[in-house]
C-alpha positions as CSV (number, residue, x, y, z in Angstrom):
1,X,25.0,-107.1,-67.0
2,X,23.7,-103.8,-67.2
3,X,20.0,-103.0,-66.3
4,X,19.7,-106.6,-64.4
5,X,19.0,-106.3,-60.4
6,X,21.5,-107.3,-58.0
7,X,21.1,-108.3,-54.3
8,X,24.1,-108.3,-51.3
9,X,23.2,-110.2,-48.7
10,X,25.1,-109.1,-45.0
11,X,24.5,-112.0,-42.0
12,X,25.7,-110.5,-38.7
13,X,25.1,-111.5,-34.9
14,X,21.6,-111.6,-33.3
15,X,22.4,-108.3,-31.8
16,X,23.5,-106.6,-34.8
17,X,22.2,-103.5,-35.5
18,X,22.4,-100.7,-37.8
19,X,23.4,-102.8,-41.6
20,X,24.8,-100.9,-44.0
21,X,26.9,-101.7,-47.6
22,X,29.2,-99.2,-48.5
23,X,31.2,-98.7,-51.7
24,X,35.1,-98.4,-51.5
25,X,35.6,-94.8,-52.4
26,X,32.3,-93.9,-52.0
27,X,30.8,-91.6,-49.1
28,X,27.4,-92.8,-49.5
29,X,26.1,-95.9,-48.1
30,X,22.8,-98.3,-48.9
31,X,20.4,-99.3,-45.9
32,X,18.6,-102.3,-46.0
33,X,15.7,-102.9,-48.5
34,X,14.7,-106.3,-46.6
35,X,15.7,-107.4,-43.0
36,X,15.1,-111.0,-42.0
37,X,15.5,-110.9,-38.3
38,X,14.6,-114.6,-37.7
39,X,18.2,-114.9,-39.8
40,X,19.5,-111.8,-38.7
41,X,20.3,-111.2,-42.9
42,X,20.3,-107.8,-44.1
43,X,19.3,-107.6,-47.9
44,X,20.2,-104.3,-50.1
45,X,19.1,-104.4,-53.4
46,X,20.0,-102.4,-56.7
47,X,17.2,-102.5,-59.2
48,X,18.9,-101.8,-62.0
49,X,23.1,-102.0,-62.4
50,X,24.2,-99.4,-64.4
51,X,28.4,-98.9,-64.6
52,X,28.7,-96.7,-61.9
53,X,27.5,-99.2,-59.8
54,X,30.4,-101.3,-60.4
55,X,33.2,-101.7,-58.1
56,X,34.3,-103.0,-54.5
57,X,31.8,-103.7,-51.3
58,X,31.5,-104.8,-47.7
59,X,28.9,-104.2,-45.8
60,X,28.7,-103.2,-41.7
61,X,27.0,-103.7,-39.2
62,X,27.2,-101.7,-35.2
63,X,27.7,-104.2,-32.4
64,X,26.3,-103.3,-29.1
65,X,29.0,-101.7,-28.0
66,X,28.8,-99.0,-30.5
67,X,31.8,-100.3,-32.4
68,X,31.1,-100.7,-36.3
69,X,32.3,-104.3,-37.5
70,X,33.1,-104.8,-41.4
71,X,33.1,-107.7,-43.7
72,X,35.8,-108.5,-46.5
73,X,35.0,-106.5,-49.8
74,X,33.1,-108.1,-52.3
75,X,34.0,-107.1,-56.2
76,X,30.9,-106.4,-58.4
77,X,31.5,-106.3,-62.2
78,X,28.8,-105.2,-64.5
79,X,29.7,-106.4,-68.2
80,X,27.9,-104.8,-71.1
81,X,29.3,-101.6,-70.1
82,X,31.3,-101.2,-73.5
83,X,29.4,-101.8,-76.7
84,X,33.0,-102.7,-78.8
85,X,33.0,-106.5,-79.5
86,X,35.7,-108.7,-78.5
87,X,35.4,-112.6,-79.7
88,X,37.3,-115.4,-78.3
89,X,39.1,-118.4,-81.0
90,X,41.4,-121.6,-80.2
91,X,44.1,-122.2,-81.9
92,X,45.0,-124.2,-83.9
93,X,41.4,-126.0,-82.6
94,X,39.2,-126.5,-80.3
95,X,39.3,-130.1,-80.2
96,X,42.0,-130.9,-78.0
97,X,43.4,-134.3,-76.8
98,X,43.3,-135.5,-74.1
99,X,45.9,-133.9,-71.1
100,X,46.8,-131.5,-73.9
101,X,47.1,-127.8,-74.0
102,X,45.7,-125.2,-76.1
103,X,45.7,-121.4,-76.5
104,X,42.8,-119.0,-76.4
105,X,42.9,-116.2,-78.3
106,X,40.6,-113.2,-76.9
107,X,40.4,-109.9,-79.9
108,X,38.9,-107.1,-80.7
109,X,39.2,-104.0,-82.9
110,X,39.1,-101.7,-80.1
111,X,42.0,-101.4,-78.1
112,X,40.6,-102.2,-74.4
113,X,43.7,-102.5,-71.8
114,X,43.0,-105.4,-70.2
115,X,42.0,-109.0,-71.8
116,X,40.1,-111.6,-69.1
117,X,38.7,-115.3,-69.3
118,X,36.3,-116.5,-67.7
119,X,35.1,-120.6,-67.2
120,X,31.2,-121.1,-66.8
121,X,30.9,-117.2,-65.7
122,X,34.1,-118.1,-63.2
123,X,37.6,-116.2,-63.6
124,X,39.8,-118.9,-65.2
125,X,43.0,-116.5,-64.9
126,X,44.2,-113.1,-64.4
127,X,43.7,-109.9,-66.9
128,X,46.4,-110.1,-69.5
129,X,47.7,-106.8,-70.9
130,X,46.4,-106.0,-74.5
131,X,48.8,-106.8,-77.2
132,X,48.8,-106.0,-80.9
133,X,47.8,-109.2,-82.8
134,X,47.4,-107.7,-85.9
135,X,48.1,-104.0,-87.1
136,X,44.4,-103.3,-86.4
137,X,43.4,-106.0,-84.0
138,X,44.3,-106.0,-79.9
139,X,44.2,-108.5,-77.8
140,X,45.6,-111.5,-75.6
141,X,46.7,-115.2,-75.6
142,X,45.7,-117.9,-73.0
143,X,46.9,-121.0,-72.2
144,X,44.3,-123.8,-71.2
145,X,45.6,-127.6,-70.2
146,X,46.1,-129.9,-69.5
147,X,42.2,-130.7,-70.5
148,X,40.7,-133.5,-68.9
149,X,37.1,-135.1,-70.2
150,X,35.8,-135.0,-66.3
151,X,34.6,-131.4,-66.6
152,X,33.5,-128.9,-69.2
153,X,35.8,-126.4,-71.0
154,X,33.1,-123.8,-71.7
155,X,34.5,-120.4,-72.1
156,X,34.3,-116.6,-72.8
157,X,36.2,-113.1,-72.6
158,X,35.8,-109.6,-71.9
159,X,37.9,-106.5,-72.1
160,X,38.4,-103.4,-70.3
161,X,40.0,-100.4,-69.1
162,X,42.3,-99.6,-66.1
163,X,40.3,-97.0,-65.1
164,X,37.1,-99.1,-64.6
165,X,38.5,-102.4,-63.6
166,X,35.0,-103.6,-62.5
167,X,33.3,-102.3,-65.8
168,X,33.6,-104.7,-68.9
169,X,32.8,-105.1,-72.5
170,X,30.0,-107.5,-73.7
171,X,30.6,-111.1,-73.8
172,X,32.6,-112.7,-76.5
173,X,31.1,-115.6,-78.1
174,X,31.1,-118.9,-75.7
175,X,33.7,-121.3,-76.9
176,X,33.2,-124.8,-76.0
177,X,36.1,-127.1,-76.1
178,X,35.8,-130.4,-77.6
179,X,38.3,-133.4,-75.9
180,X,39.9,-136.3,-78.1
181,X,41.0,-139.6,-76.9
182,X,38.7,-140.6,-74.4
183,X,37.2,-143.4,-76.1
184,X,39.1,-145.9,-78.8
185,X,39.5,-145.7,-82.3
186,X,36.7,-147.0,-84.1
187,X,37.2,-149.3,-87.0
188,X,35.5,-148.9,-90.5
189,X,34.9,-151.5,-92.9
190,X,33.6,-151.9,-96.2
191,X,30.9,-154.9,-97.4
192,X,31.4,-156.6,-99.5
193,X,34.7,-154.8,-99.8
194,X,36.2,-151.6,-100.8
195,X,36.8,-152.5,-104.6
196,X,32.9,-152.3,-106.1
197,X,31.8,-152.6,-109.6
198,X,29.6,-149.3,-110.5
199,X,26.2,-149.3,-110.0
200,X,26.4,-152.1,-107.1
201,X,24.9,-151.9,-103.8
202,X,27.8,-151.4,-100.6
203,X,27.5,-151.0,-97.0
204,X,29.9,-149.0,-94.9
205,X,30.1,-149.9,-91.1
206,X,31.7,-147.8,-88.6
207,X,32.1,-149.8,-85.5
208,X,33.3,-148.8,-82.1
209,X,36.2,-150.9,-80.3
């Protein structure tokens, strides 16, 4: 999120020298803020993310035999970058049965290019182009399932645009989905029954099976 602080952490040999994290495009490079030499960790730290700071990052380190050795790249997204709302919907419901399937519906009024989901702040699929819902609502559909009770279906959604892939919209709302049929159908009765004469006391039990 925008304005939050964000820390890359680099672990090299014990003769490592020289860390640095550079940005893919980028001629600049960060030095350290911390080094832990006991670990041989290099810490860089960014105070406060702002969009620009968004993107694709290794960091490097020089070996002792001058040679420059690099790490994978690490993607960095900073949400909150676009102020247009998007919110996310199941449909039909967000209770779904057991092993079932159901569709996420991820909108807004502005038309962003790309749609994402994400699990408990986790990608849960690719970016899926934006699509005309309505005349004056974009967005994209996502199938989830089969749902299973053993974990929790907690999601949200973002958009954004192709020319900042690592720059995305605030959050939607979190959607929460809610599974059936794990337990049996309770029974309900009636006492003394379920024909009463007005005014007469009754007693409605709802008992699990």
């Amino acid at each position: 999120m925008t304005g939050n602080q964000v820390t890359f952490f680099c672990q090299g040999p014990l003769e490592a020298k020289e860390y640095r994290l550079c940005k893919e495009g980028s001629p600049d490079f960060l030095v350290p803020t911390t080094l832990i030499e006991t670990e041989n960790v290099a810490k860089f730290s960014i105070s406060s993310i702002e969009w620009i700071n968004a993107g694709q990052y290794m960091c490097e380190y020089k070996s002792p035999n001058g040679k420059r050795e690099h790490s994978d790249y690490l993607e960095l997204v900073v949400t909150g970058v676009h102020r247009s709302s998007v919110s996310l919907s199941a449909l039909p419901s967000p209770v779904v049965t057991v092993g079932g399937n159901v569709t996420l519906q991820c909108v807004s009024q502005h038309p962003y290019d790309r749609f994402i989901l994400m699990k408990e702040d986790e990608k849960f699929s690719p970016a899926l182009p934006s699509q005309n819902i309505h005349p004056e609502l974009f967005g994209a559909l996502f199938t989830v399932g089969p749902v299973t009770p053993s974990q929790r279906w907690r999601f949200t959604c973002y958009g954004y645009y192709l020319s900042t892939p690592q720059a995305w919209s605030v959050p939607s709302n979190h959607l929460e989905l809610l599974v059936s049929g794990t337990l049996h159908k309770p029974r309900i009765g009636a006492h003394p029954g379920s024909v009463i004469p007005s005014g007469s006391p009754v007693t409605i039990r709802c008992q699990a099976t």
